[in-house]
N, C-alpha and C positions, 0 to 999 in steps of 0.2 A: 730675378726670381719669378719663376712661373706661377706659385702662388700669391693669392691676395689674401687667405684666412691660413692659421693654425689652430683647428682645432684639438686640443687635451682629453679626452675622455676617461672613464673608468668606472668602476663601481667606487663605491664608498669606505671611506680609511684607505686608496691607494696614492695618498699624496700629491694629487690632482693640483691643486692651487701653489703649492710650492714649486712644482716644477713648470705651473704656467709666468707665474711671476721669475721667476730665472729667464727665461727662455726668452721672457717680453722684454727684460732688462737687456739680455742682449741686441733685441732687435729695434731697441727704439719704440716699443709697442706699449698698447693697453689692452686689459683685462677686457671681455665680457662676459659675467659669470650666466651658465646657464643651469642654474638650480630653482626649483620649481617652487622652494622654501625660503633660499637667503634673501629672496626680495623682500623679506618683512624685517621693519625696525624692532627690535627688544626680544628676536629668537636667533640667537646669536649661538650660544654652547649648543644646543639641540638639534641645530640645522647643520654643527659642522662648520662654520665660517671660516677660524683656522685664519683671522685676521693679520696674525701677526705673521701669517705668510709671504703676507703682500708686499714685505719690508726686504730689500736685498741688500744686502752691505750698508745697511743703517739708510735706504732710499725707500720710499715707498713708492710702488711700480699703479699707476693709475688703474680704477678697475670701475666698471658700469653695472647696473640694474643688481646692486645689493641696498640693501635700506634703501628701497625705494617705496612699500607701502608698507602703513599700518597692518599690525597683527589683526584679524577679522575679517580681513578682504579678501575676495575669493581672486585673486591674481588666476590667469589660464594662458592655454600655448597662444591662443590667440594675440592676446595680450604681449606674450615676448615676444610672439616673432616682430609686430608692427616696434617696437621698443628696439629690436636689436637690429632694424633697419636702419631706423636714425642713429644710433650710437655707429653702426658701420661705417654709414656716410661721412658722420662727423670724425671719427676717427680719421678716415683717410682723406678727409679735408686739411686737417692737422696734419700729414705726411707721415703717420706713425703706423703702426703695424698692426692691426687687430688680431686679437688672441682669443677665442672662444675655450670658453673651459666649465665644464661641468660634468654631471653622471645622468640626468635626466633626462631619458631618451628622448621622448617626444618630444621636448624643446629642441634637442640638439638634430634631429629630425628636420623640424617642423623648417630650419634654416638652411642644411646640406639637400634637402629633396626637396625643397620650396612647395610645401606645403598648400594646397588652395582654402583657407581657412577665410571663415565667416564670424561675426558677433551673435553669438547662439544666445537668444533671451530664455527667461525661466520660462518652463511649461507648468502652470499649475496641476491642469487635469492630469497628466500625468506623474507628476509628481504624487497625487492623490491615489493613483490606478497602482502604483509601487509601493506607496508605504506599505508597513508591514512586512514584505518581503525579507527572506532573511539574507543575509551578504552572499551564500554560496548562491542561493538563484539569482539573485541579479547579475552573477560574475558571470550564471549561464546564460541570463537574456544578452548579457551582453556581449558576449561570443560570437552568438547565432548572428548579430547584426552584419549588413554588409559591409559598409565603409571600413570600420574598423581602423579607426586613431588612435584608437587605446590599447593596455594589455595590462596584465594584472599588476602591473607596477602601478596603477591607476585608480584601483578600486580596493583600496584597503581596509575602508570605512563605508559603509551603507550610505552615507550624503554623497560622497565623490564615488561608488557607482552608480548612484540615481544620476547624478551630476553627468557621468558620462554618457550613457541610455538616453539621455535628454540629449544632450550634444549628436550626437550620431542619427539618433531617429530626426532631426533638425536636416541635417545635413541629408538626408535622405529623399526630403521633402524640400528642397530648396537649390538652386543651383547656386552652383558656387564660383569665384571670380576671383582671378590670380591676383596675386599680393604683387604691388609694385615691390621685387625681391631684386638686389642688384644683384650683379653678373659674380657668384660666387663660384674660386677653383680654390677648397681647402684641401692640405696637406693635415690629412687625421691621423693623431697619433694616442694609441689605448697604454695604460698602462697593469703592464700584468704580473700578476703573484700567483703561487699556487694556490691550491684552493684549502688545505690546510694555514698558511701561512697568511692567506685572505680575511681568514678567521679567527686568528690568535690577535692581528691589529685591529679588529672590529671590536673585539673585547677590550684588547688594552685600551683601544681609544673610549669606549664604554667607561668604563674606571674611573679615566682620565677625569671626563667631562662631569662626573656625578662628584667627584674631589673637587671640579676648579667651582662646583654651585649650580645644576645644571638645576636640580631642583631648587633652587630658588628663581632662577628665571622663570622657571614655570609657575612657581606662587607669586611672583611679582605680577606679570601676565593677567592673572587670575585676578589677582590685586585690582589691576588697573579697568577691570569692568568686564572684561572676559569671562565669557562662560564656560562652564567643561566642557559642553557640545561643542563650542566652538574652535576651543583647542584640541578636542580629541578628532576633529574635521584633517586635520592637520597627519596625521596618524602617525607612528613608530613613536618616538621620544616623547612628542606633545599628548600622545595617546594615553602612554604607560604610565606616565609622570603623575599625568592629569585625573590618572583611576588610582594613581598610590595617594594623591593628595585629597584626595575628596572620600578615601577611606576604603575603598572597595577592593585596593588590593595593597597585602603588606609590603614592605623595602624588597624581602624575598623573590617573591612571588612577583614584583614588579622587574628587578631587576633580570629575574630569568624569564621572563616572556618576553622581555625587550629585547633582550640579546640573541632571543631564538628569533624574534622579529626582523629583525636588521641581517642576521646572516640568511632569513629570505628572501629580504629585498636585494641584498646582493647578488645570489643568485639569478633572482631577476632580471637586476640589470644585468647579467654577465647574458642571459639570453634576452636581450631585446640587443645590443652590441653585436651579438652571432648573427640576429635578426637583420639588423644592418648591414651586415657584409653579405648575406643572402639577397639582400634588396638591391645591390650593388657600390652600397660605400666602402671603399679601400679603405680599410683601417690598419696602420703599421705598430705591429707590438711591438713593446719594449719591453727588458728585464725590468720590474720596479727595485727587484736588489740591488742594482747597480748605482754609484756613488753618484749624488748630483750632476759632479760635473761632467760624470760619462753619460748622463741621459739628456745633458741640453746639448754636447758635441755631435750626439746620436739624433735629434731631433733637426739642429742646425746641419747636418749632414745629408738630412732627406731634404731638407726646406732648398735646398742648391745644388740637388740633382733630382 
């Protein structure tokens, strides 16, 4: 096999992690989840985790960098790529197959185009020079910048665009120095739905997650010393939840701006993925309609020619 990774990608509710754990159980492989959110312990319904994915004919298929930090911690791409450096190694130290799998571009980026990423520290003064600003001008300062790491999948909250605007104007002013990145040739494979039918799962899965308690993890959260700042930091589910529980918006009113939420961050990712094959990553579509086992035969069929 000419390749050493499989990367999984897609937007969100396309069944991502179910068909990475198939695919990895075939090949002798482990997971490395590349979600920008499942790294935190106790945001499990909200982020989508979809745990019980991981299990293939009653086996659980090995999977990396999920509950690996405390809720509050500002986890960055920085941070995964050096992470998913050593879990690669170590994978293939073990003789197993690494499976990357997620929807988060910039991570999933930051590891097929090796990335030259730095430890960006806080900028106060700027951070001071920004408050106040409201989210649509900071999406503009952050546009105009040059480097340009980010896209609006990034800045859904006023802290993570200040957050970015700091990272980039850093990067600006700094030179920056290649990641010891090993020699990566991944076979990427998207998984795709229409764009009606993209949205019918985004809602069912919505549903879902508010029946299995999704709202109580976020009071639990809250519970455990967490602030609404700092989970509405977080934004989409942790956002909405977090403004229906603290009173500021009803069950209504939450559930339908969350849901109009999510089918735009889908959309997003569906253009930072476009993005990606404009930049030069070969991504191979698949039907997502198609029966499990005709999308691990169709994935094992690219991975050995």
């Amino acid at each position: 096999m000419k390749y050493n990774l499989l990367t999984i990608l897609g937007p969100t509710a396309t069944g991502k992690t179910g068909l990475a754990a198939h695919v990895a159980a075939r090949l002798n492989g482990e997971i490395i989840s590349a979600d920008s959110r499942q790294v935190y312990r106790g945001m499990d319904l909200g982020t989508g985790k979809d745990l019980a994915d991981y299990f293939v004919n009653g086996v659980e298929v090995p999977s990396h960098l999920v509950d690996i930090e405390n809720a509050g911690v500002h986890y960055n791409v920085y941070r995964f790529q050096t992470d998913f450096i050593r879990v690669f190694n170590e994978i293939q130290e073990r003789s197993k197959f690494p499976v990357l799998c997620g929807g988060s571009g910039l991570y999933l980026e930051a590891v097929l185009k090796n990335y030259r990423l730095i430890e960006v520290p806080p900028n106060k003064e700027l951070r001071k020079e920004l408050e106040g600003k409201s989210l649509a001008e900071l999406t503009e300062i952050l546009k105009s910048m040059k480097n340009r790491l980010h896209n609006d999948t990034d800045v859904e909250t006023d802290r993570r665009a200040i957050r970015a605007i700091e990272i980039e104007k850093y990067y600006s002013e700094h030179p920056q120095e290649a990641s010891e990145m090993p020699e990566i040739n991944s076979l990427n494979v998207g998984i795709d739905f229409d764009r009606e039918m993209r949205r019918d799962r985004i809602t069912l899965r919505l549903k879902q997650r508010l029946e299995e308690g999704m709202l109580d993890e976020v009071q639990k959260l809250l519970d455990s010393g967490l602030t609404p700042d700092q989970l509405i930091y977080y934004g989409l589910e942790y956002k909405f939840l977090t403004l229906h529980l603290i009173g500021e918006l009803s069950y209504d009113e939450m559930f339908r701006q969350l849901e109009i939420a999510i089918h735009q961050f889908a959309k997003r990712q569906m253009t930072w993925f476009r993005g990606m094959e404009k930049r030069g990553t070969k991504i191979h579509w698949i039907n997502g309609h198609l029966p499990m086992e005709e999308k691990v035969a169709e994935v094992i069929r690219l991975l050995n020619h």
